[in-house]
Legacy VTK file of the C-alpha trace (Angstrom):
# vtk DataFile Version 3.0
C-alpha trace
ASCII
DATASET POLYDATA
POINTS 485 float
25.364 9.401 -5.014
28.339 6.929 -3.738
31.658 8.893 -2.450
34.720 8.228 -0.727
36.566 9.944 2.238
39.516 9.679 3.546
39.728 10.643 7.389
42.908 12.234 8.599
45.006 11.970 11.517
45.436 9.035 14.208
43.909 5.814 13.324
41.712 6.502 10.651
44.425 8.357 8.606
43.958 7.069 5.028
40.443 4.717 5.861
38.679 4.739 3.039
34.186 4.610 3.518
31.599 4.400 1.378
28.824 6.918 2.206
25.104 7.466 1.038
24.077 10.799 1.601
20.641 10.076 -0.027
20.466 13.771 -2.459
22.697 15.905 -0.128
26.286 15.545 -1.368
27.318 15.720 1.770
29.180 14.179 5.070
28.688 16.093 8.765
32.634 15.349 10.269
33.235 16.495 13.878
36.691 17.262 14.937
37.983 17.024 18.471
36.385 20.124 20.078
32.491 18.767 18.765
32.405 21.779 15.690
31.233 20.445 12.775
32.530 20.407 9.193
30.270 19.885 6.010
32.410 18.213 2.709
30.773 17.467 -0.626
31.066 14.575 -2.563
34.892 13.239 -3.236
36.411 16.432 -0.754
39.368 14.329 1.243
40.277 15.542 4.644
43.754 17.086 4.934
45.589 14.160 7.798
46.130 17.202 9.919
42.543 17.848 10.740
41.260 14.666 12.716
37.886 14.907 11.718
35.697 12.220 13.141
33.472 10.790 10.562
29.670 10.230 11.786
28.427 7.316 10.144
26.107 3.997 11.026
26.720 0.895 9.759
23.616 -0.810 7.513
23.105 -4.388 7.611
26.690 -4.770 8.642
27.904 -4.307 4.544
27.863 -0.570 3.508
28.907 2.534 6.193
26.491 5.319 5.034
26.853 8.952 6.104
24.543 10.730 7.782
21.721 12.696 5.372
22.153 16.202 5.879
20.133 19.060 4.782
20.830 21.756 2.836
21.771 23.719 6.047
23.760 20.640 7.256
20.848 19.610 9.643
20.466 16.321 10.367
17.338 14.627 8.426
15.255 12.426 11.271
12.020 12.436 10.225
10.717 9.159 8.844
9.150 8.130 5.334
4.952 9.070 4.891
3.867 5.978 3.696
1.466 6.499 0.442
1.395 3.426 -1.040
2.889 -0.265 -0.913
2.399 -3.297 -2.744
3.868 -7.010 -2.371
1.864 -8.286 -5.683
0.299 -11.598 -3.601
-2.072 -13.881 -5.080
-3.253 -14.144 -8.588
-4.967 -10.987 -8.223
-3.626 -7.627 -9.564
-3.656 -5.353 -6.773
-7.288 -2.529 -7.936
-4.784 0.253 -6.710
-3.203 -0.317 -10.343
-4.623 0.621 -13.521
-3.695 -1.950 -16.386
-3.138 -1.028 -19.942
-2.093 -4.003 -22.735
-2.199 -4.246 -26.371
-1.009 -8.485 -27.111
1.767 -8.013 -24.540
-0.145 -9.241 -21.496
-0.070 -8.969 -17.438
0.144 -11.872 -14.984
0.660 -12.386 -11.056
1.620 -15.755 -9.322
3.706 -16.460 -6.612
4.454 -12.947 -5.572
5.400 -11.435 -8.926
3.721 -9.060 -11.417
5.170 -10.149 -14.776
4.678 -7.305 -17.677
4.844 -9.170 -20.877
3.846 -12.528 -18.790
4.047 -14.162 -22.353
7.239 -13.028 -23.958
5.507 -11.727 -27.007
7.558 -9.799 -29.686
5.024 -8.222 -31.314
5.449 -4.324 -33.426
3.824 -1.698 -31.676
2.480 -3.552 -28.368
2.459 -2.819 -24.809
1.777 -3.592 -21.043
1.837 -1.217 -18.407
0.288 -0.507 -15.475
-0.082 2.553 -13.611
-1.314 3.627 -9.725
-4.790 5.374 -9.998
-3.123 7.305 -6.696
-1.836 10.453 -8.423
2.060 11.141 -5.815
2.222 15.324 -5.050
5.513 16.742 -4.869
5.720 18.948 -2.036
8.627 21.854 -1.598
11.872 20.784 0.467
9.719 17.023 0.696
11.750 14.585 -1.077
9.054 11.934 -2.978
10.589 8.212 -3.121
9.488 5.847 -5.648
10.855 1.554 -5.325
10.355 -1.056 -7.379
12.030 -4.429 -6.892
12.367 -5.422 -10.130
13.971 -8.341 -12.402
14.800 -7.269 -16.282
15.004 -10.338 -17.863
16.795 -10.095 -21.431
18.939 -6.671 -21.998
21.002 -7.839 -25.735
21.584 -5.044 -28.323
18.326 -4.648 -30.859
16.161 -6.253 -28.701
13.502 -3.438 -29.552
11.776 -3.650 -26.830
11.857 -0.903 -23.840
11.237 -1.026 -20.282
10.630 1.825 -17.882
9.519 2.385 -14.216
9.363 5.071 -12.015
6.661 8.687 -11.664
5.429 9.136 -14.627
1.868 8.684 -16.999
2.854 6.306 -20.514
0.511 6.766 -22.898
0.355 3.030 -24.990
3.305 2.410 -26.911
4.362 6.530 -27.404
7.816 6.716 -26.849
8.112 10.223 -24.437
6.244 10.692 -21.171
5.616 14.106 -21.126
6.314 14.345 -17.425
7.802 12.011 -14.973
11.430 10.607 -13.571
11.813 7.257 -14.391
14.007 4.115 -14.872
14.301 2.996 -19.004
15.932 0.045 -20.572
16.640 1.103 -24.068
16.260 -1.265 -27.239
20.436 -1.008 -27.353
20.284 -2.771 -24.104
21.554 -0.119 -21.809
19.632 1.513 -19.128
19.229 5.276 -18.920
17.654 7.541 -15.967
15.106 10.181 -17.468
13.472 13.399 -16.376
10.869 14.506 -17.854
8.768 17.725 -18.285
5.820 18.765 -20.524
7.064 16.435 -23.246
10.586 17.052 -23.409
12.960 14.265 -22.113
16.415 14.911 -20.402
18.300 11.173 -20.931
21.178 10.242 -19.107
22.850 6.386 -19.768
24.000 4.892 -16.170
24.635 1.491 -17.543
25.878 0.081 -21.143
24.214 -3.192 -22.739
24.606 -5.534 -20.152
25.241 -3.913 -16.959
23.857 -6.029 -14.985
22.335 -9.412 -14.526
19.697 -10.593 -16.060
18.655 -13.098 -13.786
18.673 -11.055 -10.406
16.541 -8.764 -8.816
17.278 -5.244 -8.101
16.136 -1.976 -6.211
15.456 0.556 -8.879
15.017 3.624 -6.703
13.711 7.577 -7.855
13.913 10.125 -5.456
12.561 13.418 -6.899
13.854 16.571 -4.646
13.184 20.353 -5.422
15.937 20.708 -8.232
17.432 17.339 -8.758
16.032 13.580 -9.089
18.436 10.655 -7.610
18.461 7.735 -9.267
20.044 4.490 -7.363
20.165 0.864 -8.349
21.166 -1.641 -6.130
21.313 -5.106 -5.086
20.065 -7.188 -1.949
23.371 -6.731 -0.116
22.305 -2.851 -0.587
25.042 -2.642 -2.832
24.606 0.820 -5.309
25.209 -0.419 -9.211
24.052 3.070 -10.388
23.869 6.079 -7.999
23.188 8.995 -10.268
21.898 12.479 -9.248
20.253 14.149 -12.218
19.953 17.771 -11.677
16.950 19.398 -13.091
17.478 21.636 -15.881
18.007 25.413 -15.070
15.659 26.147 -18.439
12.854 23.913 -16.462
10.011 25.817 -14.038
9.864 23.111 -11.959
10.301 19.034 -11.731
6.998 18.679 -13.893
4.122 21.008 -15.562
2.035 18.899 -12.940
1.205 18.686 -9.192
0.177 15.262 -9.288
1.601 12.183 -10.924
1.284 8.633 -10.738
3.947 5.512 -10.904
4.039 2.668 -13.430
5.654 0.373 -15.379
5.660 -0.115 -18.751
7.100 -2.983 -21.400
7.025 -2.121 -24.730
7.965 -2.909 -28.474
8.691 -0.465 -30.818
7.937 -0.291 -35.086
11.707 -1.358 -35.827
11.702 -5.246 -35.537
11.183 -7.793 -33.112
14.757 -9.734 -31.471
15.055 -10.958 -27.745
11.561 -11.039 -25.979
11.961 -9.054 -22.473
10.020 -9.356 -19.682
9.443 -7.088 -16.547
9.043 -9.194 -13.383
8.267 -7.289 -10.411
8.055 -8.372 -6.668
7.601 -5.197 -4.370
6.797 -1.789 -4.865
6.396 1.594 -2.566
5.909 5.123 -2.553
6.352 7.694 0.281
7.142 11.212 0.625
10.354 11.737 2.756
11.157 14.461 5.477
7.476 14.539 5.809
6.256 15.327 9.475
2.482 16.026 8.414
1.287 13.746 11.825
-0.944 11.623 9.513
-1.917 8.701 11.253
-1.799 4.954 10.406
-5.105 4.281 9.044
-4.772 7.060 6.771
-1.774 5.662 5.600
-3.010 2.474 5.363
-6.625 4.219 3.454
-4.073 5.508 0.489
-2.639 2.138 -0.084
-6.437 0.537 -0.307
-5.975 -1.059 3.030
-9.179 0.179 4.509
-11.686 -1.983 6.002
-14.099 -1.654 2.750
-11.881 -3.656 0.359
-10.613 -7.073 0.872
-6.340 -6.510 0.620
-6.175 -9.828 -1.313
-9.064 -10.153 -3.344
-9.481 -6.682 -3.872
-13.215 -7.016 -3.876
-16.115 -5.459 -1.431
-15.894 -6.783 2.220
-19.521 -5.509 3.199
-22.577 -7.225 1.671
-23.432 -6.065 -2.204
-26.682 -4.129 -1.164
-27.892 -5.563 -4.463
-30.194 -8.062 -3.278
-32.188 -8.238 0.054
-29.971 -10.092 3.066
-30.646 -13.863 3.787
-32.692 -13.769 6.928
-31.859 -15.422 10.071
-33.855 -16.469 13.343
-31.076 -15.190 16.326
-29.887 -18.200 18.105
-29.501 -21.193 15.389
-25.985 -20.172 15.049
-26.287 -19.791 11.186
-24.307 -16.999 9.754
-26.550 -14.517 7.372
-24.098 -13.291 5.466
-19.779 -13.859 4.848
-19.579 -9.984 4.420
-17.478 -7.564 7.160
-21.110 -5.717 7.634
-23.949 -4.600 5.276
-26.928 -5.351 5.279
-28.615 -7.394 8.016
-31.939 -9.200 8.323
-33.497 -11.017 11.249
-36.945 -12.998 12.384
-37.660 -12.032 16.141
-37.296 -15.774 17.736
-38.035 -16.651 21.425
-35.803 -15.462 23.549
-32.416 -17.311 24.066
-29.230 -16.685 25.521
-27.262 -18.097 22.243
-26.580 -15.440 20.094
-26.924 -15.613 16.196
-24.058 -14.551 13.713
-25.652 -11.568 11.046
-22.014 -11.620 9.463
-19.053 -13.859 9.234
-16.438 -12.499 7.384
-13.298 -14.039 7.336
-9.593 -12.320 7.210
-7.798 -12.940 3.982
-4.326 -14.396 5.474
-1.471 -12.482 6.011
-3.075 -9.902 6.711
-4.507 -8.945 10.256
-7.199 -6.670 10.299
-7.575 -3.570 13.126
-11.174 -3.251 13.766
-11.776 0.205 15.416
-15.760 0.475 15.323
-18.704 -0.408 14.494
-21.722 1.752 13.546
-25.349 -0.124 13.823
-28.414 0.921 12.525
-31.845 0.716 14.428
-33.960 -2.611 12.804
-36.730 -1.459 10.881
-39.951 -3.644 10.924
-40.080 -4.747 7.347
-42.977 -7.087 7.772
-44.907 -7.308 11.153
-44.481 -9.236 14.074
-46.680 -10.763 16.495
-45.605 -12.259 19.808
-46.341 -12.648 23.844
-43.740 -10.051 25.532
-41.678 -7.277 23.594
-38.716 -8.464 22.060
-35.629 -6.860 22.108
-31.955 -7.973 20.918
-28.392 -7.403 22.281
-25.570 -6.712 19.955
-22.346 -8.846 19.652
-18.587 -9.086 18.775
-16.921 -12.356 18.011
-13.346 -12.377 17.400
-10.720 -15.226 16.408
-13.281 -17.653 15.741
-12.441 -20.854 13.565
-15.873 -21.094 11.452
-18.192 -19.469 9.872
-20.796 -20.672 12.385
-20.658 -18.891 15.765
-22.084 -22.010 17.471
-18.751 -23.844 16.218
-16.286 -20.573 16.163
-14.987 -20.950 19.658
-14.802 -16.984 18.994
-14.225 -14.322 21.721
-17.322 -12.558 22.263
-18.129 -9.401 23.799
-20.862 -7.020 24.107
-21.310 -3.771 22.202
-22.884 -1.999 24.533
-25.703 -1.319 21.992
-29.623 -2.724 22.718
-32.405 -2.048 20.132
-35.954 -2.583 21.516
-39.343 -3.398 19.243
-42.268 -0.672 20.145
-44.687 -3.274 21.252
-45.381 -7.020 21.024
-47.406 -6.333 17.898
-45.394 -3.738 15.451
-46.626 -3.054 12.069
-44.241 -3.002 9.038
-42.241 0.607 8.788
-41.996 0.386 13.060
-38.743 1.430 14.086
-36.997 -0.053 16.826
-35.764 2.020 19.218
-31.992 2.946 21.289
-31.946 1.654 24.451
-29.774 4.083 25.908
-26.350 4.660 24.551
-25.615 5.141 21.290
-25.671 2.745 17.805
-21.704 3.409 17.419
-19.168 0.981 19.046
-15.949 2.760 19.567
-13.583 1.012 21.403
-10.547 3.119 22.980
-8.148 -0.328 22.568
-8.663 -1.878 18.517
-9.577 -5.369 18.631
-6.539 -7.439 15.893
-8.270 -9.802 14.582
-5.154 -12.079 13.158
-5.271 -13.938 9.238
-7.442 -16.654 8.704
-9.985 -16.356 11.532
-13.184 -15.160 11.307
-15.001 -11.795 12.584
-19.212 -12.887 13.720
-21.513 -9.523 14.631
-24.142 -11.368 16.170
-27.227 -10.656 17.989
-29.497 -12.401 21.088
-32.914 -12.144 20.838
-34.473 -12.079 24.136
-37.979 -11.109 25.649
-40.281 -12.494 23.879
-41.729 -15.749 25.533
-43.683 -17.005 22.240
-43.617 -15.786 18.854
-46.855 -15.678 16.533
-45.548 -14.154 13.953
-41.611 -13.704 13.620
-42.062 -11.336 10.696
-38.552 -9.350 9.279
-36.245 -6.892 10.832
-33.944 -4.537 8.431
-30.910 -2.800 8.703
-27.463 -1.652 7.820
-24.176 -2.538 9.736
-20.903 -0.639 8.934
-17.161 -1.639 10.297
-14.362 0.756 10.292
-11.058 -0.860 10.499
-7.904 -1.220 8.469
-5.503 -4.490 7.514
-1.821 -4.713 8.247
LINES 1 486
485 0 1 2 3 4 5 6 7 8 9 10 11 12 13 14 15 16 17 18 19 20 21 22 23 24 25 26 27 28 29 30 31 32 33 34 35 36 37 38 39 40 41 42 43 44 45 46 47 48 49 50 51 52 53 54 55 56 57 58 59 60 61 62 63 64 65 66 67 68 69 70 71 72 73 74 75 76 77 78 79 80 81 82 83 84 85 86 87 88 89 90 91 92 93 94 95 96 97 98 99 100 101 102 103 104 105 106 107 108 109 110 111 112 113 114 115 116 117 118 119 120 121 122 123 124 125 126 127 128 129 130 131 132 133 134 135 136 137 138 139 140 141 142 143 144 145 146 147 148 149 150 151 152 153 154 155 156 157 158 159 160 161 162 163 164 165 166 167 168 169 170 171 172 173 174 175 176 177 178 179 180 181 182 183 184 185 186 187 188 189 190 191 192 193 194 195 196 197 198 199 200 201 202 203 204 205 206 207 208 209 210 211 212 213 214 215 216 217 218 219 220 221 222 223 224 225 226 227 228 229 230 231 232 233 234 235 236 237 238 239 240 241 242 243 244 245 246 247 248 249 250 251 252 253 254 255 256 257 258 259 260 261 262 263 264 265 266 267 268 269 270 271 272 273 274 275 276 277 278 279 280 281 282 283 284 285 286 287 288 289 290 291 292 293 294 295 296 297 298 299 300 301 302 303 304 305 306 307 308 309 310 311 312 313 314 315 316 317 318 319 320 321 322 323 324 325 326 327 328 329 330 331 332 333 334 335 336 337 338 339 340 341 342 343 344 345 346 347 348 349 350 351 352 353 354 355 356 357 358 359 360 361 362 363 364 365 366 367 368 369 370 371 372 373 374 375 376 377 378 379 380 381 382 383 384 385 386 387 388 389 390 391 392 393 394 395 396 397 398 399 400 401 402 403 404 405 406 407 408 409 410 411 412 413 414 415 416 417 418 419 420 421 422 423 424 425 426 427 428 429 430 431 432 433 434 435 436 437 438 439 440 441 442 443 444 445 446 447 448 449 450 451 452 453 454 455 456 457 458 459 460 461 462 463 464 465 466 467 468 469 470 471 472 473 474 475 476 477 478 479 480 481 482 483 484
């Protein structure tokens, strides 16, 4: 909600400033002797006071007041990140669920488009919404963004686009619970709140309110009994700040704990008119005021930025334990796999002091990846081996390398600190290597950022074993915990 105040007294008699107080209503002034005074929205201070407004200055454009709480305390706590999304590459992030019926879904260049081919059609639709179901927690503000470009807005376009918390069914016209942005068919956009099926409308902006060529902000920020709706541009200029307060005749914001966002494009029964098209380049949700000491990787976990799923492709990063792992002899510096981990298979060679690459995975650019262990399983003998001296193998790390081939990577290696040992010379399938010492589990106190493009080898040496017979076929099952930034 935008205000002005006017301070009083000295120098800032008559100033006029622009505050944000983000839900509150409110502005924390100080007058000479440090006691504090709370005003509401549009309350001007008499020129007799000399109140001291407390306000910082963002991006050097827009003075915004301090957010205060209900009790006039001071809000520091920072955002709990749940879930972000820049919409890179061709590939629709697998955090969203999409829906379409003719109108269709496209990404390029950085932008989700929802009706990607300006279709008209009665009764279609293209929305997608976040499998990740957002709780609302008491006195814990949720905040919903999308960065967003509205292409056509004329009168009797018949075609509606919304986005915000909320589940859209198809092309049904209420969402029984939610708070979300919707452009009307008239052209004019309108803030909703919505719960078990009935919709409380509110119009912030007649047929063409804004531009149809820019990108905005389209904020929701659903508190305990009221839902803020702000629009603004890239100077962080408000076009719509509208506070919504939740119906007294309500039980709560929704009949639901959980809800997801989305964004939906669709045409209604009534007639075709101006194709309109949602194009959207950035999107997060977090709870504010939150304090819940979650750490980063589980923030990064919710927003599918774990070490299991590629952040770009949005596809397995360990091997597809579908089919048995390409075998390698240690040492040749052939990679078996381009998987962060799976499954592993290797033929005990004579020993060397060149390591072999299992895996070579590399990181989908720009992203850098956090690795923050490794777990290793013990090789199981899956067809016997025969040789002069009992093998064993050293595991090892290779970071920043260049290739897929470890011989070629130039890539930082280090030692695991993990050593598996065969029984005997001669071990029959189903032998077990065992431990030597330690433990199977690399966790390192200090990550190891492995930066875009490069490429991640777990390798191993093969040593002991002065001839081989038989070089027969070692199992087993790497895992890699980690996260990408």
């Amino acid at each position: 909600m935008g205000f002005q105040v006017q301070f009083g007294a000295g120098a800032n008699q008559g100033a006029g400033w622009q505050g944000d107080s983000h839900g509150s209503g409110q502005v924390l002034l100080y007058d000479a002797n440090g006691n504090p005074a709370v005003l509401t929205s549009g309350t001007q201070v008499a020129s007799n006071q000399g109140y001291v407004g407390v306000a910082g200055v963002d991006g050097g454009i827009i003075a915004r007041a301090l957010r205060v709480s209900e009790y006039s305390t001071l809000q520091v706590t920072s955002g709990q990140q749940l879930f972000q999304d820049a919409f890179e590459g061709s590939t629709v992030n697998a955090f969203w669920t999409q829906s379409t019926s003719t109108l269709t879904i496209a990404q390029a260049t950085g932008v989700l488009t929802l009706n990607n081919a300006a279709a008209t059609t009665l009764n279609t639709y293209a929305i997608i919404t976040s499998q990740r179901q957002y709780p609302k927690y008491p006195r814990q503000p949720l905040f919903c963004r999308f960065r967003g470009n509205i292409t056509a807005a004329p009168a009797a376009n018949h075609t509606f686009v919304e986005m915000g918390i909320g589940a859209p069914a198809t092309n049904t016209a209420v969402i029984n619970n939610g708070a979300f942005w919707r452009m009307k068919s008239d052209g004019t956009l309108n803030v909703v709140i919505s719960y078990n099926g009935t919709e409380q409308i509110t119009q912030v902006l007649a047929q063409g309110g804004f531009s149809t060529t820019s990108y905005y902000y389209f904020d929701v920020i659903v508190d305990d009994d009221f839902v803020r709706f702000i629009m603004s541009d890239s100077n962080g200029v408000p076009i719509v700040d509208k506070q919504v307060s939740i119906s007294l005749t309500v039980p709560y914001q929704w009949a639901v704990s959980h809800l997801p966002s989305f964004a939906r494009v669709y045409v209604d029964g009534t007639g075709g008119g101006t194709a309109v098209q949602l194009k959207l380049s950035a999107h997060q949700v977090q709870l504010l005021d939150a304090l819940n000491n979650m750490p980063w990787p589980h923030q990064a976990a919710y927003a599918l930025r774990s070490a299991n799923l590629s952040p770009t492709a949005y596809t397995a990063t360990p091997s597809a334990f579908t089919a048995a792992p390409s075998t390698i002899t240690p040492a040749n510096g052939t990679a078996g796999a381009n998987s962060l981990g799976g499954e592993y298979a290797f033929g005990v060679a004579v020993a060397a002091e060149t390591a072999g690459s299992l895996f070579a995975w590399q990181i989908p650019s720009p992203y850098s990846f956090v690795l923050t262990g490794i777990g290793i399983s013990a090789p199981v003998t899956s067809t016997a081996i025969s040789t002069t001296g009992i093998p064993f193998i050293e595991w090892v790390l290779g970071t920043q390398g260049t290739t897929n081939t470890l011989s070629t990577a130039n890539a930082k290696l280090e030692g695991l600190g993990i050593v598996h040992v065969a029984s005997s010379a001669t071990a029959a399938q189903g032998t077990i290597w065992t431990q030597a010492g330690g433990t199977s589990l690399w966790v390192p106190q200090t990550p190891r950022v492995c930066l875009p493009g490069t490429f991640i080898h777990i390798a191993v040496k093969c040593l002991g074993a002065t001839a081989v017979t038989t070089a027969g076929v070692m199992r087993g099952v790497v895992g890699v915990d980690g996260y990408f930034l």
